[in-house]
Backbone as a printed PyTorch tensor [residue, N CA C, xyz], in Angstrom:
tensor([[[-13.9910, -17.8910, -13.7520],
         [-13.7850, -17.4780, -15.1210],
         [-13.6240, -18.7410, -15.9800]],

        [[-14.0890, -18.8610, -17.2240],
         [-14.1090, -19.9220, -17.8000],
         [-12.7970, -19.7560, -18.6700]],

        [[-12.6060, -21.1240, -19.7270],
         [-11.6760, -20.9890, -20.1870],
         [-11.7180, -20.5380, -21.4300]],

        [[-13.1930, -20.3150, -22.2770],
         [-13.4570, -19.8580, -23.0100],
         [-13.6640, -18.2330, -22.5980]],

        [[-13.6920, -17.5500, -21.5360],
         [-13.4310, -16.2170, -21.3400],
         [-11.7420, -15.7060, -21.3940]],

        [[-11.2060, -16.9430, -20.3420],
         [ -9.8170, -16.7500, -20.6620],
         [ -8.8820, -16.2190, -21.8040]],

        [[ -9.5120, -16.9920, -23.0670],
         [ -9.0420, -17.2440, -24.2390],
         [ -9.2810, -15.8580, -24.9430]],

        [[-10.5980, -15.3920, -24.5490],
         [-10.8710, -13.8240, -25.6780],
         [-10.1480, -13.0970, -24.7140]],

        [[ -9.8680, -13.3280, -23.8290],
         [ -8.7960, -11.6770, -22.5540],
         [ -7.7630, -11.5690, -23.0530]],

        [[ -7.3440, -12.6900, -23.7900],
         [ -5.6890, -12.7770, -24.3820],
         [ -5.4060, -12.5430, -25.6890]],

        [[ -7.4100, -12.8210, -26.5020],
         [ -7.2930, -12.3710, -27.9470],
         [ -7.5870, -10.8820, -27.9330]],

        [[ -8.2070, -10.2190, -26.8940],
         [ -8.3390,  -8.9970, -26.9060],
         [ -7.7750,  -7.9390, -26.2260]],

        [[ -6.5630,  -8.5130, -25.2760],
         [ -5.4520,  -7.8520, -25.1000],
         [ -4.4820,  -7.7320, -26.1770]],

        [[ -4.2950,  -8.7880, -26.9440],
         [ -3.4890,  -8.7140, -27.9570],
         [ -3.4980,  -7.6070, -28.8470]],

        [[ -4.9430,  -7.3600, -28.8210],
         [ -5.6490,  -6.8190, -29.8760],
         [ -5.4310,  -5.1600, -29.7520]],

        [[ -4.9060,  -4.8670, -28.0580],
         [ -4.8870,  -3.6850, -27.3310],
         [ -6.1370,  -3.1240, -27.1000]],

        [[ -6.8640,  -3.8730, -26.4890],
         [ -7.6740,  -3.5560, -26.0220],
         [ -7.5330,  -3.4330, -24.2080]],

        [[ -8.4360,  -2.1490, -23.4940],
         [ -7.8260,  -2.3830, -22.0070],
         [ -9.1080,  -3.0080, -21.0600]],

        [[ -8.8620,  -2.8540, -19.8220],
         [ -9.1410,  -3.5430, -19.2280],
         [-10.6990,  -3.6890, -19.0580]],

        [[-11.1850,  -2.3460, -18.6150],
         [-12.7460,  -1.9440, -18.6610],
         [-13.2190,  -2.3510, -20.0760]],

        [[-12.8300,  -1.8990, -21.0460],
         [-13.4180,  -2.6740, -22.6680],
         [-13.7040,  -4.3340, -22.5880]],

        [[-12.7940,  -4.9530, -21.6600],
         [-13.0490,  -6.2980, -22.1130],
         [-13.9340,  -6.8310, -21.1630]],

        [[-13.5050,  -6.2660, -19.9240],
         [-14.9660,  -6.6030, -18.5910],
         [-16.4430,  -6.3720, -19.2980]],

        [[-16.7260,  -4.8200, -19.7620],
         [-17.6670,  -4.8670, -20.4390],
         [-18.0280,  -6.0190, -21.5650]],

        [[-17.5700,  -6.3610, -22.1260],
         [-17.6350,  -7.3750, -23.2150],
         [-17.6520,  -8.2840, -23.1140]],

        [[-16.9610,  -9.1960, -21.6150],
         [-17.6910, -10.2080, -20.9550],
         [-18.3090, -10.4750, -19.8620]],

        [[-18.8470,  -9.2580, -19.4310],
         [-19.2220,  -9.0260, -18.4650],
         [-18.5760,  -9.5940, -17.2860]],

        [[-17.8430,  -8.9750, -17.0840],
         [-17.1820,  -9.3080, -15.7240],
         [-16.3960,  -7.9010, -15.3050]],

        [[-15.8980,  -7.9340, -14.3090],
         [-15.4390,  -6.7910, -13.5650],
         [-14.0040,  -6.7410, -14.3350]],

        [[-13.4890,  -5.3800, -14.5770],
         [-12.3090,  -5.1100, -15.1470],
         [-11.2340,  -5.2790, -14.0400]],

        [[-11.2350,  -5.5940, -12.9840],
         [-10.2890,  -6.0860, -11.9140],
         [-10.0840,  -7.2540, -12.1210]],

        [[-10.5310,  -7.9720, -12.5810],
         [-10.5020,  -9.5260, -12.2680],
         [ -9.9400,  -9.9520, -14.2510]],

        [[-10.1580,  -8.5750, -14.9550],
         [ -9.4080,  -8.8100, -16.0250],
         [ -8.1140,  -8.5810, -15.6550]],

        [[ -7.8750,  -7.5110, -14.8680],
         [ -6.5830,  -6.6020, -14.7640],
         [ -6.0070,  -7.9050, -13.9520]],

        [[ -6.1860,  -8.4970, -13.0820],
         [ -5.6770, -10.1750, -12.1110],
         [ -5.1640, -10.5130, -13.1010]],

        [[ -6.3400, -11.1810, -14.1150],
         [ -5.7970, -12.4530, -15.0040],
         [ -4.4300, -11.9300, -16.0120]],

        [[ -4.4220, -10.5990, -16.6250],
         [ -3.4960, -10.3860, -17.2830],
         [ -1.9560, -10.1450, -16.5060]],

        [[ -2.4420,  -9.5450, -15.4380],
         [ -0.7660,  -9.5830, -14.5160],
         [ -0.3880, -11.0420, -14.3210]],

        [[ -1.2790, -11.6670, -13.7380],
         [ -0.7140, -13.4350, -13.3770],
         [ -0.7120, -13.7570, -15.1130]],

        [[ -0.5560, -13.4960, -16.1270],
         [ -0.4020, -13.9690, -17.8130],
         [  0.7990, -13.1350, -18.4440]],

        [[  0.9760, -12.1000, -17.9030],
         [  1.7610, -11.2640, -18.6400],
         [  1.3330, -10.4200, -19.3530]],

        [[  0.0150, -10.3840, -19.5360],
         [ -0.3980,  -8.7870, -20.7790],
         [ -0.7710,  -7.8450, -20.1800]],

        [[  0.4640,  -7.2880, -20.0450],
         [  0.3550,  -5.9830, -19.6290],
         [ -0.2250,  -4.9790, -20.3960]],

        [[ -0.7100,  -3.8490, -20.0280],
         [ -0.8340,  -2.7880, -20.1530],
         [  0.2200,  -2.1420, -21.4410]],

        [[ -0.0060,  -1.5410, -22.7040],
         [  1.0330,  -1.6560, -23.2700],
         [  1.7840,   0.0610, -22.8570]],

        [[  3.0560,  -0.2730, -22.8960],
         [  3.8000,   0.5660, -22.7930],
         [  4.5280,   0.1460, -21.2610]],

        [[  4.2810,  -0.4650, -20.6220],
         [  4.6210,  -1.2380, -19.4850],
         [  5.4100,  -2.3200, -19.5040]],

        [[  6.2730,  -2.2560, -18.4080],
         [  7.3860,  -3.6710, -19.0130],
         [  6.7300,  -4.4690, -17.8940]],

        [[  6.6980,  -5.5210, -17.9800],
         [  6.6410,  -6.8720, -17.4720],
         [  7.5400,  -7.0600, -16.5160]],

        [[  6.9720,  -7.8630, -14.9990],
         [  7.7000,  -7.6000, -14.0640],
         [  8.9760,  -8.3750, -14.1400]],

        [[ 10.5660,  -8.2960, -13.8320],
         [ 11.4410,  -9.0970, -14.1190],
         [ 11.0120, -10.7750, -13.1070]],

        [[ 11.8300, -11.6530, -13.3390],
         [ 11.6010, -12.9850, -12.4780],
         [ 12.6910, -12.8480, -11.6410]],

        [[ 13.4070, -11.9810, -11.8460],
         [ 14.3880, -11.8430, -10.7800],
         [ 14.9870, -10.0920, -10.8590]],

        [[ 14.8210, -10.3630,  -8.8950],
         [ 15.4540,  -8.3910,  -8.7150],
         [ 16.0950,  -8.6720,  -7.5800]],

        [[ 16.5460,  -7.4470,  -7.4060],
         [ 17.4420,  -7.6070,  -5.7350],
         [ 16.6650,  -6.8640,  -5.0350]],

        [[ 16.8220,  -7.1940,  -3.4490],
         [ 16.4780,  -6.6120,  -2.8950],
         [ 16.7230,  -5.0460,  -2.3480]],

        [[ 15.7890,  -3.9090,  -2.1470],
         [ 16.1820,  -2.7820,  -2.1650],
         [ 17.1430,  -2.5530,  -1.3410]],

        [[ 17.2790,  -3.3690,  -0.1500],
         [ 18.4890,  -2.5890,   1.3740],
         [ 19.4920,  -3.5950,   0.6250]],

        [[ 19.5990,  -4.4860,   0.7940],
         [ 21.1140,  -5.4250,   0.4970],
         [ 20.9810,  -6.1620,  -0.5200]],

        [[ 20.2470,  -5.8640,  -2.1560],
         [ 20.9040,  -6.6050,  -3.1760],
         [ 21.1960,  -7.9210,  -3.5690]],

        [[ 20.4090,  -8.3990,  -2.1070],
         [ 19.8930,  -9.9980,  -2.6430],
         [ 19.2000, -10.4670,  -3.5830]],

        [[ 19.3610, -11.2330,  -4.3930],
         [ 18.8550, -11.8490,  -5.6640],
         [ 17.0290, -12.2260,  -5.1260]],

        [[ 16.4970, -11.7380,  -5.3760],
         [ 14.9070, -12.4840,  -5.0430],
         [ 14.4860, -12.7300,  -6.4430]],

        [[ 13.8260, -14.1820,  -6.3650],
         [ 12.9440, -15.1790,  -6.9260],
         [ 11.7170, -14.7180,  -7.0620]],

        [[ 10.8790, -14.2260,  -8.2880],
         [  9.4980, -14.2120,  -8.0570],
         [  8.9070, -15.5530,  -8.3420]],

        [[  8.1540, -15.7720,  -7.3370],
         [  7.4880, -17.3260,  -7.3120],
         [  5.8290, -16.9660,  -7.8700]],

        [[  5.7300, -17.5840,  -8.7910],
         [  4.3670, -17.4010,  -9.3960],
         [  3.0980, -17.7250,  -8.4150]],

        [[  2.2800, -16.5460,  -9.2940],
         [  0.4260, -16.3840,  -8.6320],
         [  1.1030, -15.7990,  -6.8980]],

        [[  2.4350, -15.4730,  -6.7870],
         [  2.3600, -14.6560,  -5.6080],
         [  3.0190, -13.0440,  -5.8800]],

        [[  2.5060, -11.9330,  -5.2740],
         [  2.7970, -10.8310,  -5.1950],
         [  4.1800, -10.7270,  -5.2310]],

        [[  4.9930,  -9.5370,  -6.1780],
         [  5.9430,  -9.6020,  -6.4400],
         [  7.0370,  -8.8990,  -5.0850]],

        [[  7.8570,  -9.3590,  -4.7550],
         [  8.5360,  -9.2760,  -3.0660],
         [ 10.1270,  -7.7960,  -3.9770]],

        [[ 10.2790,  -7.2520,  -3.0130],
         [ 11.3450,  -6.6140,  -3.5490],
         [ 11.9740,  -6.3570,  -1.5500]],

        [[ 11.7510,  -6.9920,  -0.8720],
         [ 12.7840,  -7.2050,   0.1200],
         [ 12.8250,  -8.9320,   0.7150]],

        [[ 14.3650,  -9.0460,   1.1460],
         [ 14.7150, -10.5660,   1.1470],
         [ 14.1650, -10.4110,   2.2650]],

        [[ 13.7850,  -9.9930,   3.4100],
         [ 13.2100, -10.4270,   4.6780],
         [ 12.4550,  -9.1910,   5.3480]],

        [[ 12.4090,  -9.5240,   6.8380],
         [ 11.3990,  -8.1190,   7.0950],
         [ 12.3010,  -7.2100,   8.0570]],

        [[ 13.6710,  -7.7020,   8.2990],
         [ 14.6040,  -7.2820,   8.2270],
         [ 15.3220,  -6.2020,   7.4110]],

        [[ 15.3540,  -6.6330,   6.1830],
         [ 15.5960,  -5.3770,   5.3100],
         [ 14.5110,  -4.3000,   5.1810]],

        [[ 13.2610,  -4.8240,   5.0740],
         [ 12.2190,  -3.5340,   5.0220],
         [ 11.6950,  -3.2820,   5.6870]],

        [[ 12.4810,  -3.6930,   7.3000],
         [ 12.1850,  -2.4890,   8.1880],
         [ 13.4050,  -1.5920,   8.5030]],

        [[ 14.5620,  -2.2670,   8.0200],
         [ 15.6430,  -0.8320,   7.9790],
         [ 15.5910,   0.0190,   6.8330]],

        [[ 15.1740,  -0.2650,   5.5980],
         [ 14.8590,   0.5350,   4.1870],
         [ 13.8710,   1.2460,   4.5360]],

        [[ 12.9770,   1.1530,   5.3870],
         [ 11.9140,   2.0750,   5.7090],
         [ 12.3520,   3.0010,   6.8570]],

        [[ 13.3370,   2.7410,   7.5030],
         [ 13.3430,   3.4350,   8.8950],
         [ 14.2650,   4.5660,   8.2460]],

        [[ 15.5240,   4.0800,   7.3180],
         [ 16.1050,   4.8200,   6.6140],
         [ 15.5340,   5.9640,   5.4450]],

        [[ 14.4320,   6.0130,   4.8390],
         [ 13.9170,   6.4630,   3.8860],
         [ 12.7490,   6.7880,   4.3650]],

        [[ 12.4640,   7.4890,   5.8760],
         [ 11.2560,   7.7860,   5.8430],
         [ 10.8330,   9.1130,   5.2300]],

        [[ 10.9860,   9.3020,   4.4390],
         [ 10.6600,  10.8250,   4.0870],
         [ 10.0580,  10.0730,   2.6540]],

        [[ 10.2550,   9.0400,   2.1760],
         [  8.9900,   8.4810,   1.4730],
         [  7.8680,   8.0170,   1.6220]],

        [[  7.3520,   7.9490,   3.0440],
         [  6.2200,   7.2040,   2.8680],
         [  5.4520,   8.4140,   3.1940]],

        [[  4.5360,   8.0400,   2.4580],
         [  2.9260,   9.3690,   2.3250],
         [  2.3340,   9.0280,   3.1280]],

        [[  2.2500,   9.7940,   3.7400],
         [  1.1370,   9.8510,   5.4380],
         [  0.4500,  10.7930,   5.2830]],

        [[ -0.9920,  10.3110,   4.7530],
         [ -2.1760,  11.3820,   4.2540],
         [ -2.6830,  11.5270,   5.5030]],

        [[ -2.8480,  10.5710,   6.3790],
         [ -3.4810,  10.7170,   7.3050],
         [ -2.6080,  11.1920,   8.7000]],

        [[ -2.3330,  12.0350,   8.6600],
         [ -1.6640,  13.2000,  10.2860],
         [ -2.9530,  14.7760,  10.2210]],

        [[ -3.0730,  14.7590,  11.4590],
         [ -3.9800,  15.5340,  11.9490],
         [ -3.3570,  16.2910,  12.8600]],

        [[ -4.0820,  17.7280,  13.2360],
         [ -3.4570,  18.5160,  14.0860],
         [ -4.3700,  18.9500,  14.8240]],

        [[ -4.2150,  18.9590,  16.3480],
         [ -4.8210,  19.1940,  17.4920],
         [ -4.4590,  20.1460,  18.5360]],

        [[ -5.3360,  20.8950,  19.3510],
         [ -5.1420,  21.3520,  20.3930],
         [ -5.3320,  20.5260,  21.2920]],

        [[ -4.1840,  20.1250,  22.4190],
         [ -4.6350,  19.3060,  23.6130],
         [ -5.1370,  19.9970,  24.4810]],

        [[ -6.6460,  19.4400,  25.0120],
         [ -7.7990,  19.5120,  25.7430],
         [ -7.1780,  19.3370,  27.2400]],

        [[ -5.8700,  18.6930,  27.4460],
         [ -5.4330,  19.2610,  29.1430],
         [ -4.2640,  20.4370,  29.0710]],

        [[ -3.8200,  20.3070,  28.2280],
         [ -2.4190,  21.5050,  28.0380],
         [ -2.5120,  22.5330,  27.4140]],

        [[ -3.1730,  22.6620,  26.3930],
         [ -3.4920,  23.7060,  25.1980],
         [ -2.6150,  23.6190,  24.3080]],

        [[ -1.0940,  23.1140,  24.6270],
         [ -0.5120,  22.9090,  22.8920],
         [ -1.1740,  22.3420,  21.7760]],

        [[ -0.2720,  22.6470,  20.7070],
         [ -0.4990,  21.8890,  19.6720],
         [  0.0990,  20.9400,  19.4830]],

        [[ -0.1710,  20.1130,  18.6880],
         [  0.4510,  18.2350,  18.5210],
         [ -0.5710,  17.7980,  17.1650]],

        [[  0.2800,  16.8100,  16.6900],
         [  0.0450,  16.2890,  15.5930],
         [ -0.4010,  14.8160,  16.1020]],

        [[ -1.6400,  14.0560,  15.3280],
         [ -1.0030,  12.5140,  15.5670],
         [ -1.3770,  11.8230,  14.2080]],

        [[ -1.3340,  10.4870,  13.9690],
         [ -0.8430,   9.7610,  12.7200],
         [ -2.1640,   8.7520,  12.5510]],

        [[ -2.9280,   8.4030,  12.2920],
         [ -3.7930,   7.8760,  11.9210],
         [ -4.7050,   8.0570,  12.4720]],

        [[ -5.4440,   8.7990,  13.3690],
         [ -6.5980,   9.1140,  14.0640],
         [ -7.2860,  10.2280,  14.6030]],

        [[ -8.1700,  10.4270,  14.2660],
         [ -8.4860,  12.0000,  14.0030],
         [ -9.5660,  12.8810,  15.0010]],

        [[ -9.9910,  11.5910,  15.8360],
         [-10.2130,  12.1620,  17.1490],
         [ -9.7850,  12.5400,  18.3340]],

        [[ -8.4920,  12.2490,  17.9190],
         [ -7.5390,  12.4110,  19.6480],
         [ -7.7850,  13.6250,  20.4120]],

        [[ -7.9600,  13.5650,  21.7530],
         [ -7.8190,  14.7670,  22.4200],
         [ -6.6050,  15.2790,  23.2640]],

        [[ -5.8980,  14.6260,  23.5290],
         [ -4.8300,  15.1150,  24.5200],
         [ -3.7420,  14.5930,  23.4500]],

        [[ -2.4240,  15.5080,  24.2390],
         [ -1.2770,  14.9680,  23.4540],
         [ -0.4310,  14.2380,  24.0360]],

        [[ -0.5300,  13.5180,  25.4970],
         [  0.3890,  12.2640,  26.0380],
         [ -0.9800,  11.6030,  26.9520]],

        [[ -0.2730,  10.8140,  27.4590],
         [ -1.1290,  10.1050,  28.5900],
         [ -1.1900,  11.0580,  30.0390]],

        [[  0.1490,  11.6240,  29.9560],
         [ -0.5240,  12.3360,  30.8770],
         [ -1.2340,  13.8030,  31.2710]],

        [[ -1.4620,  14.2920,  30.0960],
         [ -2.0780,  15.3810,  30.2310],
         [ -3.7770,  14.3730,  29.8890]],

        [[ -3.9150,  13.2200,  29.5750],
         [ -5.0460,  12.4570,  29.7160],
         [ -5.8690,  12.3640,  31.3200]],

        [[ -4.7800,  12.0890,  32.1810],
         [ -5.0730,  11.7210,  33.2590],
         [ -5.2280,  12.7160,  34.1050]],

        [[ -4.3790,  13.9920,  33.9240],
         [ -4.3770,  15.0440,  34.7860],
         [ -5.6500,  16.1270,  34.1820]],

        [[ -6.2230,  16.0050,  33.2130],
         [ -7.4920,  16.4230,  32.6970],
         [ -8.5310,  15.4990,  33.2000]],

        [[ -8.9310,  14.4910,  33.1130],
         [ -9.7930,  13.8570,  33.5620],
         [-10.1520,  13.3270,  34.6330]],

        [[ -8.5470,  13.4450,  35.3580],
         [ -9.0800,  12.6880,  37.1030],
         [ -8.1050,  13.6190,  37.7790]],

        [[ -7.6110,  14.8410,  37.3860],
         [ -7.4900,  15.9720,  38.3640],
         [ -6.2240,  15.5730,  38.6030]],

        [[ -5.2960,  15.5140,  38.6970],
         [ -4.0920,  14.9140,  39.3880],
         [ -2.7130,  16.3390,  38.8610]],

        [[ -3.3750,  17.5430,  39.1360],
         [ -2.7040,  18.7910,  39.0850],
         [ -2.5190,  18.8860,  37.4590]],

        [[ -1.7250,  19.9850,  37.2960],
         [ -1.1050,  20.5610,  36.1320],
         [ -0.3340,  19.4250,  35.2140]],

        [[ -0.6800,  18.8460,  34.2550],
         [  0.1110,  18.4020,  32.9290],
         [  1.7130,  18.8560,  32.8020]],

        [[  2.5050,  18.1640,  33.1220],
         [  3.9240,  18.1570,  32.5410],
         [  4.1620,  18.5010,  31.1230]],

        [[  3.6390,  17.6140,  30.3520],
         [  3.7520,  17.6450,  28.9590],
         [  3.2190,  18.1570,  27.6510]]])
C-alpha cells in the first residue's frame, strides 16, 4: 500500500466512509482497508477503540497491548485454559454430529468430524477384526 493510498483511507474514513467504499475507490480489497484502519484507529463509527490496557478475563491482570499485534485478553495460557474449561457452555461448536455406531448400534455424538463410524476404539476393533461383542 502506498503512502499516498494511506493518506485518502484516513481522509475517507474521516469522511465516514466504510470499508468496501474505499477498497472500491482504490482498488484494493476492503480487508486490507479494514487492517490498516484497526492498526490506525479508525474505527468503524459507533465502535470504541480498543483500550491499551485490560485485565485479564480469569485473574485481572493488567495486560499491555503491544502494537501491530492482536489484541491478548489472557495473561498466559494458563488462564485461558481454565476460563475456558470453566465457561464451557460458551464456546459454539457448530460442528458436533450424530451417529449410529456401526459395531454397537448406539447413538453418540462426536466434535469435529463427520465421518466417524464407531463410538470407541473398541467397538472399532471388535467390528472389524471380530474379537466378540463390543463393551461400549
Amino acid at each position: 500500500m502506498t503512502k499516498e493510498q494511506k493518506e485518502i483511507i484516513i481522509r475517507f474514513r474521516r469522511q465516514g466512509l466504510g470499508y468496501a467504499d474505499i477498497g472500491r475507490e482504490l482498488d484494493i480489497s476492503k480487508d486490507t482497508v479494514k487492517s490498516f484502519c484497526r492498526r490506525n484507529g479508525l474505527m468503524v463509527s459507533g465502535s470504541k477503540p480498543a483500550d491499551d490496557t485490560a485485565g485479564c478475563r480469569e485473574c485481572g491482570k493488567p495486560l499491555i497491548r503491544q502494537k501491530k499485534m492482536k489484541r491478548r485478553i489472557f495473561c498466559c495460557k494458563v488462564c485461558r485454559e481454565k476460563w475456558w474449561t470453566e465457561h464451557a457452555d460458551r464456546i459454539d461448536r457448530k460442528a458436533v454430529y450424530t451417529f449410529t455406531c456401526a459395531g454397537c448400534g448406539k447413538l453418540f455424538t462426536a466434535y469435529g468430524n463427520k465421518n466417524r463410524k464407531y463410538c470407541s476404539h473398541n467397538c472399532y476393533v471388535a467390528d472389524r477384526f471380530g474379537g466378540g461383542a463390543a463393551d461400549e
